[in-house]
Backbone as CSV, one residue per row, in Angstrom:
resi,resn,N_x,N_y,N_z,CA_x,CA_y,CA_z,C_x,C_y,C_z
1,UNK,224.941,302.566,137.714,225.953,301.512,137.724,225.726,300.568,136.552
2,UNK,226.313,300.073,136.075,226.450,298.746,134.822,225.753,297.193,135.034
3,UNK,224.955,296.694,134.178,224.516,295.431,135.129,226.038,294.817,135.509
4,UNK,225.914,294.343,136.338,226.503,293.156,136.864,226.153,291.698,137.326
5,UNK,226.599,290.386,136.906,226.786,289.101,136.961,226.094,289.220,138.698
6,UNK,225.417,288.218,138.803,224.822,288.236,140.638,225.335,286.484,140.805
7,UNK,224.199,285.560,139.933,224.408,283.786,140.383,224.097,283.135,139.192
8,UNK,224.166,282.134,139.758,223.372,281.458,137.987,223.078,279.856,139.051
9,UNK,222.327,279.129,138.684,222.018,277.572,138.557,221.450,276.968,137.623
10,UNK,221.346,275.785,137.441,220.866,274.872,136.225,220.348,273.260,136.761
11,UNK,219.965,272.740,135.620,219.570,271.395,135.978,219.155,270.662,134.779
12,UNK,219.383,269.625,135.042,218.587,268.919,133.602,217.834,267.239,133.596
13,UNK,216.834,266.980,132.984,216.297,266.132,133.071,215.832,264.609,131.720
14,UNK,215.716,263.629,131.936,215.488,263.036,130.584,214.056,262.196,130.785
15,UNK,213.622,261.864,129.027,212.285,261.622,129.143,211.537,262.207,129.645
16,UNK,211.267,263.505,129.568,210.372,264.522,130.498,209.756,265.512,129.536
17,UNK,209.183,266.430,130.047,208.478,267.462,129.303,208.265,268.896,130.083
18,UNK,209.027,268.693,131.397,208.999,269.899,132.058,210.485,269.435,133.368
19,UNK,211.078,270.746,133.619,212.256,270.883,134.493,211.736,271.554,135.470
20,UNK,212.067,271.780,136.720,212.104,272.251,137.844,213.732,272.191,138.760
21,UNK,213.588,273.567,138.698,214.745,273.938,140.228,214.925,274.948,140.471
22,UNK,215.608,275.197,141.946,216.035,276.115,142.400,217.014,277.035,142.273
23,UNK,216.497,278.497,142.167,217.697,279.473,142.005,217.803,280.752,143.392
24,UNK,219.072,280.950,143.734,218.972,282.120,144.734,219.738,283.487,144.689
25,UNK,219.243,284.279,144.204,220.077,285.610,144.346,220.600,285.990,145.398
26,UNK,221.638,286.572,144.608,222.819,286.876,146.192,222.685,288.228,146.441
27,UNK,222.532,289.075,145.525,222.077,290.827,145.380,220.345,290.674,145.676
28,UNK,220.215,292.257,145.481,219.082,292.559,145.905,218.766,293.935,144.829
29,UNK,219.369,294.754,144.181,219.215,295.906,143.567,218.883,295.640,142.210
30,UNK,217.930,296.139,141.742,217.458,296.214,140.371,217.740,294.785,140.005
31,UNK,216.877,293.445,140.375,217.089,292.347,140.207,216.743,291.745,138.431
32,UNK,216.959,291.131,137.692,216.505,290.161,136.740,217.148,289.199,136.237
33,UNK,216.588,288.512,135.715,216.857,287.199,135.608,216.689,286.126,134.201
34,UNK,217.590,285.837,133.156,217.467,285.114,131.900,217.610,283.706,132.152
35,UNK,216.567,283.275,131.894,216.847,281.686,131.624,216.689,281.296,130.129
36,UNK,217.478,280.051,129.743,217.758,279.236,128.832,217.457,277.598,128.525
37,UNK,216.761,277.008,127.986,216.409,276.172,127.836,216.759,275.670,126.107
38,UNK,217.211,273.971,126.692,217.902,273.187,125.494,216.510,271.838,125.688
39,UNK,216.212,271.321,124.155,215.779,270.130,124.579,216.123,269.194,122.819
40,UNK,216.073,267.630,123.140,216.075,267.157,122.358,215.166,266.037,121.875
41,UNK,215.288,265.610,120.422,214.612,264.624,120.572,214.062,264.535,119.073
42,UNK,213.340,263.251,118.931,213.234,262.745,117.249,212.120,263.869,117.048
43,UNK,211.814,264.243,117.209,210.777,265.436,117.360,210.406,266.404,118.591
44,UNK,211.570,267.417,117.700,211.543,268.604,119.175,210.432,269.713,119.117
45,UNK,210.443,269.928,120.466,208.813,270.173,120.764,209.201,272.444,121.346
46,UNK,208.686,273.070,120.830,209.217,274.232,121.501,208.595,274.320,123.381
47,UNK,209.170,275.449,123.853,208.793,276.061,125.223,207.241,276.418,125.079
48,UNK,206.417,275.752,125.991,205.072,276.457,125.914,204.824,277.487,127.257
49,UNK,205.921,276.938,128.366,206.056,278.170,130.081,207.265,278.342,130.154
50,UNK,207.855,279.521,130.854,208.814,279.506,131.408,208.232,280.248,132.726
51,UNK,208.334,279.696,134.065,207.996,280.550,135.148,209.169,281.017,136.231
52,UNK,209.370,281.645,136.948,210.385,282.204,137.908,209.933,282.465,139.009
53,UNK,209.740,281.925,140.274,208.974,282.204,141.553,207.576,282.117,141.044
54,UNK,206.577,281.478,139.777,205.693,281.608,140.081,205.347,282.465,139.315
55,UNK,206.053,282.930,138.649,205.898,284.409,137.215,206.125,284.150,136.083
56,UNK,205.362,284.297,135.100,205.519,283.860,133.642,206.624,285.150,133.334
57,UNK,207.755,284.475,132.374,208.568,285.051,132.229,208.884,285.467,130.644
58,UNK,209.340,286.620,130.662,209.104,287.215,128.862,209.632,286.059,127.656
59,UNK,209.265,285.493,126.653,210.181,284.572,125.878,210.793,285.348,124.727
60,UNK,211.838,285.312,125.019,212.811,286.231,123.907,213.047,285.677,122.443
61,UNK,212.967,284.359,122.764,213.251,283.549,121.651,212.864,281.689,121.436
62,UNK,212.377,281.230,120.596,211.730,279.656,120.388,211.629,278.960,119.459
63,UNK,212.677,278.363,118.852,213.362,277.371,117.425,213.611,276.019,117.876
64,UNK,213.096,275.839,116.639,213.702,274.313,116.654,214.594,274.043,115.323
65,UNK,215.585,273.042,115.225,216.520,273.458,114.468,217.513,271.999,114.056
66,UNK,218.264,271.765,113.135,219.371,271.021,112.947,218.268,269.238,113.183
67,UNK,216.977,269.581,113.103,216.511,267.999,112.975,215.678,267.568,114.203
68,UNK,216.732,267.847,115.390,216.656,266.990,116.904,217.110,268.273,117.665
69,UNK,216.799,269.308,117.545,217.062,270.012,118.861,215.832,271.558,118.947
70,UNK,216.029,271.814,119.840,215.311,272.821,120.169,216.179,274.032,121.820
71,UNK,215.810,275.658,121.517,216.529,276.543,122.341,215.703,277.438,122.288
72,UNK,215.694,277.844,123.625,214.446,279.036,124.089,215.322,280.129,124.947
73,UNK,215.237,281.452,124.789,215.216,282.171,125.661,214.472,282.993,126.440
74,UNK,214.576,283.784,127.611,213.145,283.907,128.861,213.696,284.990,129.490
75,UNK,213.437,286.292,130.068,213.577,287.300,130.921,212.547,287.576,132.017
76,UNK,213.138,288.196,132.937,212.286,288.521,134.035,213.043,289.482,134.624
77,UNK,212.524,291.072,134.541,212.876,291.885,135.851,211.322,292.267,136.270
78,UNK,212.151,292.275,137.860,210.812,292.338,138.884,211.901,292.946,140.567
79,UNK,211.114,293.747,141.325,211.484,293.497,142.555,211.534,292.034,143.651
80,UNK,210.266,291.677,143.028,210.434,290.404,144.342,211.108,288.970,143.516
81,UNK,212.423,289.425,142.778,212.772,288.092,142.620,213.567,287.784,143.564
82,UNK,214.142,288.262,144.901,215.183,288.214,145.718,214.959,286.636,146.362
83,UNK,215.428,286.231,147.376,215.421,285.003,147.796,214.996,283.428,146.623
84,UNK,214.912,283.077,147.086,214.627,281.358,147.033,213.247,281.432,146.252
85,UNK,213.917,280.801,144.775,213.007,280.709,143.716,212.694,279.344,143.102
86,UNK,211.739,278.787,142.412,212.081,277.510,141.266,211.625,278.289,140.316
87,UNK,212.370,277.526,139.280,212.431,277.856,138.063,211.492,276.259,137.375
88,UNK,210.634,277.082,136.931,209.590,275.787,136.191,210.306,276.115,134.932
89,UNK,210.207,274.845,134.139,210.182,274.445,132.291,209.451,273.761,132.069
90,UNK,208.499,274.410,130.812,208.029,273.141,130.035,207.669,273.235,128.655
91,UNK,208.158,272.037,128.354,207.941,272.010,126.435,206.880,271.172,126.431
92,UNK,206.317,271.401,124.809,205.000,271.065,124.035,204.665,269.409,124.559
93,UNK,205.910,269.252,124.516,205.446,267.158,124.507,207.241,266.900,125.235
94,UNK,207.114,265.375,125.321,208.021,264.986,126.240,209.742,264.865,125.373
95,UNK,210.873,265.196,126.231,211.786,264.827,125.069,212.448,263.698,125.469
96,UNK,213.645,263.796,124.868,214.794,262.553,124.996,215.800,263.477,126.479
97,UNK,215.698,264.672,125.617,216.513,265.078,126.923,216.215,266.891,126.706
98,UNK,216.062,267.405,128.592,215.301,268.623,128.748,216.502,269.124,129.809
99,UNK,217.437,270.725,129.597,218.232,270.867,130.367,217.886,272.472,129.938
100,UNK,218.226,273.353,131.336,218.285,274.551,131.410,218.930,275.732,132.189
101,UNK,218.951,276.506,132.513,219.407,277.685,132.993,219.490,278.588,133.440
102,UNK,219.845,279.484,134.917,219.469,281.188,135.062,220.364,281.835,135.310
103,UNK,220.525,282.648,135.056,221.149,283.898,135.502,220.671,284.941,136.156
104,UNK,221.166,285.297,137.401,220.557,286.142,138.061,221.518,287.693,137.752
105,UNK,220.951,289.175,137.882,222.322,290.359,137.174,221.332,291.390,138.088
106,UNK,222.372,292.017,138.365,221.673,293.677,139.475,221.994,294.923,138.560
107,UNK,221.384,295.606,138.715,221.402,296.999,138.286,220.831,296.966,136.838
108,UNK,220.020,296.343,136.730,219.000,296.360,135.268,217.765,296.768,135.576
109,UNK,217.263,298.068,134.257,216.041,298.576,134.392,214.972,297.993,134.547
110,UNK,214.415,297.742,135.252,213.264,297.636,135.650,211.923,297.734,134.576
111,UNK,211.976,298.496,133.768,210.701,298.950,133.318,211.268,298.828,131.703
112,UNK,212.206,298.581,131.135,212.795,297.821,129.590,213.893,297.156,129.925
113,UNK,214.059,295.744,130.373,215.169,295.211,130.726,215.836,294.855,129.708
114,UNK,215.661,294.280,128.520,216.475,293.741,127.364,216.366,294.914,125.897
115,UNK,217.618,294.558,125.599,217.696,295.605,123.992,216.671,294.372,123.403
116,UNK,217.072,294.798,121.598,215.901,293.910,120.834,217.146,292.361,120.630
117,UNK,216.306,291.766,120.534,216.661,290.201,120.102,216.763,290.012,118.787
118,UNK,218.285,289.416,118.668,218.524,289.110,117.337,217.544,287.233,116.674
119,UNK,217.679,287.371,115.524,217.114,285.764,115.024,218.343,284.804,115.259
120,UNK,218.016,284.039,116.117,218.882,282.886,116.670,219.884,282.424,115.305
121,UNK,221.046,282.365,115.594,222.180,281.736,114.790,222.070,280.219,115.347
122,UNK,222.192,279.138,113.573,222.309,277.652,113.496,223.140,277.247,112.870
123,UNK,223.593,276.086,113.146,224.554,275.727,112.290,224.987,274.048,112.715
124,UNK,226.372,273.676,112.017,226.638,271.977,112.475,228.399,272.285,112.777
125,UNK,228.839,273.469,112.448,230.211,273.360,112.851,230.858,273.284,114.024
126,UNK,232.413,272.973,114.397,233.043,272.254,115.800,232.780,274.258,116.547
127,UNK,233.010,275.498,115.613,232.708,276.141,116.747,231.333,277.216,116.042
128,UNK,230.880,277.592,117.152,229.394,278.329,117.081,229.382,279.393,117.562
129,UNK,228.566,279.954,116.474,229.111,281.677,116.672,227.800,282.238,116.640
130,UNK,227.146,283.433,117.937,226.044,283.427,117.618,225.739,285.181,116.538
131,UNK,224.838,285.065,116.594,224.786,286.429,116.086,224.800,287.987,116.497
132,UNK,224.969,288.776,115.929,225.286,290.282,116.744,224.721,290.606,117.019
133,UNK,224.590,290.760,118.374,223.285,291.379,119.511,223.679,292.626,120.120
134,UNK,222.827,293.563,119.653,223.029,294.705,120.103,223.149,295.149,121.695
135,UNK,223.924,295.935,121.841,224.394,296.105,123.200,224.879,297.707,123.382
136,UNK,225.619,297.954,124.628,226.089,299.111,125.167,226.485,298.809,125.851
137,UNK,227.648,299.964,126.146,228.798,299.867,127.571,227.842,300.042,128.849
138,UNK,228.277,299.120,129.927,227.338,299.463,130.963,226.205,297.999,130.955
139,UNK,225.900,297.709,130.102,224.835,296.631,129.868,225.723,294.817,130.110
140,UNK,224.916,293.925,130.193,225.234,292.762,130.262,224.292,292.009,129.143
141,UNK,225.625,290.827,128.354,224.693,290.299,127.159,225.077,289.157,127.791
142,UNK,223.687,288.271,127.878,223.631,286.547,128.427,223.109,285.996,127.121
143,UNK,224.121,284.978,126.847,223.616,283.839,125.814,223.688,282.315,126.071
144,UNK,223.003,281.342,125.301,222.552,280.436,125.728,222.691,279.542,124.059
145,UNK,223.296,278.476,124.200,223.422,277.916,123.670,222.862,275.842,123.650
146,UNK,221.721,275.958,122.634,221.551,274.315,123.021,222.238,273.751,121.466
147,UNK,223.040,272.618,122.079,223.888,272.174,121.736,223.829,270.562,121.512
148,UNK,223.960,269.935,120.158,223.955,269.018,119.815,225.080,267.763,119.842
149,UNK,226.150,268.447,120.890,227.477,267.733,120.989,227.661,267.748,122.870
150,UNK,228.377,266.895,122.799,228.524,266.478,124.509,229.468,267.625,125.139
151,UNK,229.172,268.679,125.309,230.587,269.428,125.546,230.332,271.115,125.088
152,UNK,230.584,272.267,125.744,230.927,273.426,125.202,231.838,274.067,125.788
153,UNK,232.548,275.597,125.768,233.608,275.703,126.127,233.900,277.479,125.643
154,UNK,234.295,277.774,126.515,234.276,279.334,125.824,235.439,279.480,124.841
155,UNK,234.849,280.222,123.790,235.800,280.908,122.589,236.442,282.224,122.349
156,UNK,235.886,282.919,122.998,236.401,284.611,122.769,236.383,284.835,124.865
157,UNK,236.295,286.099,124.865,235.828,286.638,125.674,234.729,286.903,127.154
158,UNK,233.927,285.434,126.392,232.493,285.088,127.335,233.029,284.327,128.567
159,UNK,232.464,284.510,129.558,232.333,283.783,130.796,231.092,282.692,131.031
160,UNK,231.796,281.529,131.451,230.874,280.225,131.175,230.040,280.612,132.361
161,UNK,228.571,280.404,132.798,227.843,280.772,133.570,227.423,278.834,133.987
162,UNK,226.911,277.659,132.994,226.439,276.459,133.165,226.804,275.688,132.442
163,UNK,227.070,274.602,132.443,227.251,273.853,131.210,226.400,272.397,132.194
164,UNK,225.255,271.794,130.763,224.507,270.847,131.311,224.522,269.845,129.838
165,UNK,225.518,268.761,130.784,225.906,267.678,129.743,224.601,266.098,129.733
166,UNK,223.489,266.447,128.762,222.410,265.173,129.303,223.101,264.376,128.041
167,UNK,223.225,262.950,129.090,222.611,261.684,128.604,224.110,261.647,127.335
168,UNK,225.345,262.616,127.582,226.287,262.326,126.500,226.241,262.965,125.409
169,UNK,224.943,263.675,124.986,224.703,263.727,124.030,224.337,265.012,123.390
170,UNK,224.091,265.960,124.335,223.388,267.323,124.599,223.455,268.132,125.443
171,UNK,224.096,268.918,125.258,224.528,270.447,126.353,223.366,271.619,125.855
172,UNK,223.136,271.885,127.338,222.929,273.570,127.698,223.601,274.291,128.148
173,UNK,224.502,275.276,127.320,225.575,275.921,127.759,224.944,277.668,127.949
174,UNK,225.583,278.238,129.020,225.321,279.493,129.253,226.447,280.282,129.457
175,UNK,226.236,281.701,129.224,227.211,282.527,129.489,227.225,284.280,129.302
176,UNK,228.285,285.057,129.867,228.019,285.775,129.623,228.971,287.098,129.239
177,UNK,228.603,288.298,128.568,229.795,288.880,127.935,229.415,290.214,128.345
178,UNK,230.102,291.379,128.656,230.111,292.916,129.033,229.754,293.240,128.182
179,UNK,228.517,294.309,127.908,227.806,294.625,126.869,229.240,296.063,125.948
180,UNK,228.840,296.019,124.689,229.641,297.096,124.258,228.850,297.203,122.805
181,UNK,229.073,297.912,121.941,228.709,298.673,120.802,228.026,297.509,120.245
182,UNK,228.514,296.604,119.787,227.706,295.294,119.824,228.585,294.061,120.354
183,UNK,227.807,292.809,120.295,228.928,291.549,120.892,228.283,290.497,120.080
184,UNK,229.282,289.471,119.788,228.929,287.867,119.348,229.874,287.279,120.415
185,UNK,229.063,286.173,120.728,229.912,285.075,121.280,230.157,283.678,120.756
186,UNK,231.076,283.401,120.998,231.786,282.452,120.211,232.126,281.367,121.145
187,UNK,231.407,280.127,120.825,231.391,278.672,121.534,232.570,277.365,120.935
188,UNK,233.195,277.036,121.614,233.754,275.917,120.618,232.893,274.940,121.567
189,UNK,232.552,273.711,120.838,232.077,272.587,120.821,233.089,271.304,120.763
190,UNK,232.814,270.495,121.880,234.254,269.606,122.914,233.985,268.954,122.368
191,UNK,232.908,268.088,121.931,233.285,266.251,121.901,231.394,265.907,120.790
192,UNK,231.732,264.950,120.139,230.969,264.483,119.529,229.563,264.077,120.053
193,UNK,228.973,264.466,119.435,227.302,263.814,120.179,226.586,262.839,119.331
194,UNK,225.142,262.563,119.319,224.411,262.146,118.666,224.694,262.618,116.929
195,UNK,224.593,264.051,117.168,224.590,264.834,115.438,225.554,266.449,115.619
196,UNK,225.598,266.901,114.873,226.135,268.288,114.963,225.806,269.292,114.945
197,UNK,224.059,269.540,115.503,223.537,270.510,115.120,224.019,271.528,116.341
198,UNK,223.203,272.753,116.444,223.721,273.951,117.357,222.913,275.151,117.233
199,UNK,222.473,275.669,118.240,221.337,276.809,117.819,221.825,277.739,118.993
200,UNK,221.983,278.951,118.912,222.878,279.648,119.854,222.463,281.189,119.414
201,UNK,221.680,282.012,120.783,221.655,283.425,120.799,221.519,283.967,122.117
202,UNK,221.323,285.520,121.966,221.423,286.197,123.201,220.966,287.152,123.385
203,UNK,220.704,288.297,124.437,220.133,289.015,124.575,221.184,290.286,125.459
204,UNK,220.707,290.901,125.603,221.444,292.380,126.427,220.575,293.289,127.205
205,UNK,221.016,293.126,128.813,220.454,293.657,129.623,220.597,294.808,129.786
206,UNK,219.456,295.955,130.091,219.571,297.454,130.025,219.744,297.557,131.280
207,UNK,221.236,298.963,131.814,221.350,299.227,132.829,220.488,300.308,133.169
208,UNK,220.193,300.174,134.585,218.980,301.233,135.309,219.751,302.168,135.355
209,UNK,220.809,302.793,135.180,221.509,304.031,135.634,222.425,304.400,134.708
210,UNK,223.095,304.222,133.785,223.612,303.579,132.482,222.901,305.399,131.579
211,UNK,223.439,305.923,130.756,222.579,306.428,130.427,221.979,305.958,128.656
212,UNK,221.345,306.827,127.636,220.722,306.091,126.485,221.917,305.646,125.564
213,UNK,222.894,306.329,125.486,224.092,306.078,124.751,224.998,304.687,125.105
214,UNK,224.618,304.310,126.348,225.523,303.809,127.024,226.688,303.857,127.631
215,UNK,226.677,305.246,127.543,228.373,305.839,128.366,228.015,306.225,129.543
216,UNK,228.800,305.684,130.495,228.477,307.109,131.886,228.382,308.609,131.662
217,UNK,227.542,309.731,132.022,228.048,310.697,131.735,228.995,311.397,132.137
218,UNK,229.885,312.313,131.078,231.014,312.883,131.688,230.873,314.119,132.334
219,UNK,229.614,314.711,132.074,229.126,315.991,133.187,227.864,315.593,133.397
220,UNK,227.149,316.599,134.497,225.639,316.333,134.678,225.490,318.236,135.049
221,UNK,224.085,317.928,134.687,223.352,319.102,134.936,222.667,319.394,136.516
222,UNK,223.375,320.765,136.827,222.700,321.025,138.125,222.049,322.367,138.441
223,UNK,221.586,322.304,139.228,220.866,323.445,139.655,222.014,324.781,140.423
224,UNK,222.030,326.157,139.958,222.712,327.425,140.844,221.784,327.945,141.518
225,UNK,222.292,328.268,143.023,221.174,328.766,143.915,221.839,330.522,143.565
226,UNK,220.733,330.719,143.225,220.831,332.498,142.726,219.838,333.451,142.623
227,UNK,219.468,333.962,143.326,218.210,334.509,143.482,217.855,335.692,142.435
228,UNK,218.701,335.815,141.665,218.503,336.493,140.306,217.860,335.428,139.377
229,UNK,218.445,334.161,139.652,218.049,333.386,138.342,218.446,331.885,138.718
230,UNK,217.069,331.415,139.304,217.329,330.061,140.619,217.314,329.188,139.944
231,UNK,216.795,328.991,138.837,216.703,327.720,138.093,217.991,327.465,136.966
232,UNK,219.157,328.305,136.832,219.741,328.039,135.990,220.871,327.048,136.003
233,UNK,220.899,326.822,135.169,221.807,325.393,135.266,223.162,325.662,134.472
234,UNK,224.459,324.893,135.044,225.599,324.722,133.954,226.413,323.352,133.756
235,UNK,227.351,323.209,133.401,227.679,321.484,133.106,229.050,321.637,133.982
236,UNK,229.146,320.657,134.805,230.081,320.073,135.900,230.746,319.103,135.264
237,UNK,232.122,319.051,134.813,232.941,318.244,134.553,234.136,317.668,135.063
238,UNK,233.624,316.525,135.472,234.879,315.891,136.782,236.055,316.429,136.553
């Protein structure tokens, strides 16, 4: 089956140096989970944990960027992420403002959950475009955008998953797009902030059943019961 979208929650905090909250999956099959983290401040500090129930979670990605901001991305597939989780954050030193993100998606492999990670796209313009992250049909690409303007908003195709507006001044925006040959997502940016900076990327979840191409297959190989020749196989086409 194709990943599929499960939940998402968020939260955000100021003057701090670490976030905490709760997330709950609603599925149960081939569970994982991307979080996103935005922080700001006269000196932004990168992600030194990201945990999930208690599990250090893969970091996909960790910039700081445009002066005053900073964006991390984080994976986790596991069986026991099911039920009632917190999601710990924490950066190097304390900021002005600390906001983040999860996404919960079913039917992702287990044992290589993400394609490779592109180098985070930056910039100061009203819309933000991240870079081309490799993907496949069947797969799910989650991106995460920390954002230097009060406001984000989908541009193409993406589905808004969070949007975390701190202090006026700074969004953590999330979201997510059906994986295909490749994908960019495209953010417009609502309303003026502090400055115009913007640091925005993503990743792509591998489906457990999905095959390497990313197409469903259109035949499969089976076994003929034949006692001349038991093991031979031919191709079945719906």
């Amino acid at each position: 089956m194709a990943v599929t979208y499960d939940n998402s929650s968020s939260a955000q905090t100021t003057a701090a140096s670490t976030l905490a909250f709760n997330h709950t999956p609603v599925g149960s099959s081939d569970l994982a989970v991307f979080v996103g983290v935005e922080s700001a401040a006269a000196v932004p500090e990168l992600t030194t944990s990201v945990t999930y129930g208690g599990t250090a979670m893969t970091e996909l990605w960790d910039s700081t960027y445009q002066s005053f901001h900073h964006g991390s991305g984080h994976a986790l597939a596991a069986a026991s992420l099911t039920g009632l989780k917190s999601v710990s954050i924490t950066v190097a030193g304390a900021q002005d403002e600390l906001a983040g993100g999860v996404i919960s998606m079913l039917g992702v492999d287990q044992t290589t959950p993400t394609n490779t990670v592109p180098t985070v796209a930056t910039g100061a313009s009203t819309v933000a475009t991240s870079p081309t992250i490799p993907s496949k049909l069947g797969e799910l690409v989650c991106f995460h955008m920390a954002n230097g303007w009060a406001g984000a908003s989908v541009g193409g195709s993406e589905t808004e998953r969070w949007e975390q507006i701190v202090s006026s001044s700074t969004t953590s925006w999330g979201a997510t797009v059906p994986g295909s040959s490749n994908v960019v997502c495209v953010a417009n940016r609502t309303a003026a902030g502090n400055d115009t900076g913007w640091g925005i990327n993503g990743v792509s979840f591998r489906s457990s059943t999905v095959s390497p191409t990313g197409l469903n297959p259109d035949y499969r190989t089976l076994p003929i019961t034949k006692l001349s020749d038991p093991w031979r196989t031919f191709k079945r086409y719906p």
